[in-house]
N, C-alpha and C positions, 0 to 999 in steps of 0.2 A: 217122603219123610219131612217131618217140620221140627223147626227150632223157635225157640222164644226168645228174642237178642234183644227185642223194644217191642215196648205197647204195639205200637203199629204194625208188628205180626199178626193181630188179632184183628178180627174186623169188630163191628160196635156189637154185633151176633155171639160172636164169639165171645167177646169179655163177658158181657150180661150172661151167658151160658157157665164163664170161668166164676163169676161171680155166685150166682147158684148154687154151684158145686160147691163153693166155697162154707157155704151153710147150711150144707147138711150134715146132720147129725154122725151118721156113719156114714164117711165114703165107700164106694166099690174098693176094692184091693184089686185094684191096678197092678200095683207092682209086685203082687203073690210070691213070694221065693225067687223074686230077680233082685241085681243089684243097683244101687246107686252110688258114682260115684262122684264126691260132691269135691270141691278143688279151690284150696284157700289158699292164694297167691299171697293174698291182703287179708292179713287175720281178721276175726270177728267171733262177737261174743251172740247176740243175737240169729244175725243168718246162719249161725252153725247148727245152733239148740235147736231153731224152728224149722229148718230143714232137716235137720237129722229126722226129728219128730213127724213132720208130715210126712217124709218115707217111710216112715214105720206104721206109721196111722192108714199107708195105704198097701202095707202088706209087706214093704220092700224090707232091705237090707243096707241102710249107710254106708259107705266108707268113707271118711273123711282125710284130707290130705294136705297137708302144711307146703307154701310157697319152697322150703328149705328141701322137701322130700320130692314135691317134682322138679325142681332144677331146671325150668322151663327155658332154652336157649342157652342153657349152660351142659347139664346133664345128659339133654337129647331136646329135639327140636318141639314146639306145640302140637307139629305136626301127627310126630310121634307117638306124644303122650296123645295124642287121641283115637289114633289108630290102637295102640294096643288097649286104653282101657273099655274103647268099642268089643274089642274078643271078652271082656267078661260082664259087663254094664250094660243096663238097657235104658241108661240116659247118663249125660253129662250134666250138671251144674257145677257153674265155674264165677268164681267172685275175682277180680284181676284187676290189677292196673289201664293199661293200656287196653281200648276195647277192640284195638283189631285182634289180641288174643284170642278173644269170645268168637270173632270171625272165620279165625286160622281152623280154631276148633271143630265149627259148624262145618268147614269143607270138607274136612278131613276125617271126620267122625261120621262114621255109619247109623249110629243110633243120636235119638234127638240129644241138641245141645239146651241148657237155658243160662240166662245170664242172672246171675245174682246179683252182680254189683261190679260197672269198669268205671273209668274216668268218663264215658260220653253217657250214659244209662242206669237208670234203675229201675227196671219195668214191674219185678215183686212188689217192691216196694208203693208203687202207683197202684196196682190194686188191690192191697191193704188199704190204701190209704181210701179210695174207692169204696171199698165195701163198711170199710169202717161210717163214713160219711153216710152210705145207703140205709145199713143198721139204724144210722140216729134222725135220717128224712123222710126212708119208705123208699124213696126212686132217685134219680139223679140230674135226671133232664129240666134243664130248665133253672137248678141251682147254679150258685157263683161261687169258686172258691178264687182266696186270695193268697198268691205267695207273697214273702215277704222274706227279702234276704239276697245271698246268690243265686243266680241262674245259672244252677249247676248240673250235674246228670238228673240229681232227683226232681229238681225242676223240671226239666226237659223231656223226660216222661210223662211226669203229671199233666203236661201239656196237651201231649199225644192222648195221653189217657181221657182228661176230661172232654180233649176233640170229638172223642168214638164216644163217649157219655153223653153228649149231647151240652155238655153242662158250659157257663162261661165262667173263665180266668181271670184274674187279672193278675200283674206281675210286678212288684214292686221292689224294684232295685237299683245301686249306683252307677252310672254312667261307665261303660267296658265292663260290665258282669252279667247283659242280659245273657238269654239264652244262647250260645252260639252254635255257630255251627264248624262240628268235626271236620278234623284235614280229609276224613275219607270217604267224605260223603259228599256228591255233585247235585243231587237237588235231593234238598234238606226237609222232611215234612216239617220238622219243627218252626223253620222258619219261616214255612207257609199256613201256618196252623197261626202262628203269630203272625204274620201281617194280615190275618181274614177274621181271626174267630178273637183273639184274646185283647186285652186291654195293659198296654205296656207302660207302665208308669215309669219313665226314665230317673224322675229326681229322685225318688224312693223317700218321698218323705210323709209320713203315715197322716202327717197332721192335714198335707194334701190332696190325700186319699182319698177314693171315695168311700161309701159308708162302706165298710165292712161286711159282707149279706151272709150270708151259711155256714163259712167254714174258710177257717184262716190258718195256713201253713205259714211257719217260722221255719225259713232254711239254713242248716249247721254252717257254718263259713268256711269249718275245715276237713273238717272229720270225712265228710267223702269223697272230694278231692283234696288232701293238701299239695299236689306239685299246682294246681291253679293258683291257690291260695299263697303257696311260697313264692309261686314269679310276681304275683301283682303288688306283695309287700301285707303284711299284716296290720290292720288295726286303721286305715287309713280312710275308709270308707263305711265302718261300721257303727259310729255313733250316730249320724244322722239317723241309722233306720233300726226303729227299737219302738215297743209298741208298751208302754210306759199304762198305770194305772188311771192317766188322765184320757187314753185312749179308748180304753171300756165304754162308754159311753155314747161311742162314736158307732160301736158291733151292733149290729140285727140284733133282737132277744133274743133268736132262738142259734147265734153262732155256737160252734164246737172252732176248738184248737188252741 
């Protein structure tokens, strides 16, 4: 049995195979009269609609469930809630805080885990943003995308992501926000993906940037982690890196983002 915690589950095989599937018109019904149950520690307006809908799209059954309703360490253990919703689901997806959560879960859950969204990850969201890219290139290999912002979980996938793509990064942010590496992790692929493949621009300042080539990601500063964002202090690092009308000019013709 497998789970999906970060891109780097997938080998480069695998994603182009997940990506595929991604665009066909009618999927298989996978999940025919099974359930899914999907698990909002950390509300959301998006990951809820589009997952609800992709399980329905492929035969399943939703159930969705508010941080307030599983009581995670308060109510009964992660452990728990994964063991029992294991007896009637035939996957977990889990949006949470903390991403040893997503960890606790995968051990302890008989049927596959995937993560939708913790504090160190968001691997859905990298191949969205992947397939989106491919949609507007044709292929992936060989393109550059640039972030521009925190190096935060969403970053830190895209990383992994674009690794197994083939494709080069570059990373443009202030000084203590690159990518880091999780308390729970002892060799980090992120930060070996970054010191081999990606382009890390520490001063984050767009003007000295390089050109711009494919495809340009702007990272939320809060919205997906705010406990990172609350410890390092607000608003202190974000004027510098802003990609202003004067900057247009500087993009590839043929960017997206």
């Amino acid at each position: 049995m497998r789970h999906f915690l970060d891109v780097d589950d997938l080998s480069a095989e695998e994603l182009m195979a997940v990506l595929d599937r991604a665009e066909q018109p009618s999927p298989p019904p996978v999940l025919a009269g099974l359930g899914a149950a999907l698990l909002f520690e950390k509300p959301s307006n998006r990951t809820r609609n589009s997952m609800e809908m992709a399980v329905v799209q492929l035969g399943g059954h939703p159930i969705s469930m508010r941080g307030d309703e599983l009581g995670f360490d308060s109510r009964e253990s992660v452990e728990d809630v994964a063991r029992t919703l294991s007896c009637y689901h035939a996957v977990i997806a889990a949006r949470v805080f903390e991403h040893s959560k997503v960890l606790r879960l995968a051990t302890a859950a008989t049927v596959p885990v995937v993560n939708l969204l913790s504090d160190d990850a968001h691997p859905c969201q990298s191949l969205a943003d992947l397939l989106t890219i491919r949609q507007r290139f044709g292929s992936l290999a060989g393109l550059t995308v640039a972030w521009v912002g925190d190096g935060n979980n969403v970053c830190r996938s895209l990383v992994l992501a674009a690794d197994r793509a083939g494709m080069e990064m570059r990373v443009a942010t202030p000084s203590g926000y690159e990518p880091g590496v999780p308390a729970h992790v002892t060799d980090d692929p992120v930060e070996a993906v970054t010191q081999d493949y990606i382009d890390l621009c520490r001063e984050a300042l767009v003007r000295r940037f390089p050109v711009m080539r494919q495809s340009t990601v702007r990272g939320n500063w809060a919205a997906t982690n705010p406990r990172r964002e609350t410890a390092r202090g607000r608003g202190s690092c974000r004027d510098p890196v802003r990609i202003g009308a004067g900057r247009g000019a500087e993009r590839h013709d043929g960017c997206i983002g």
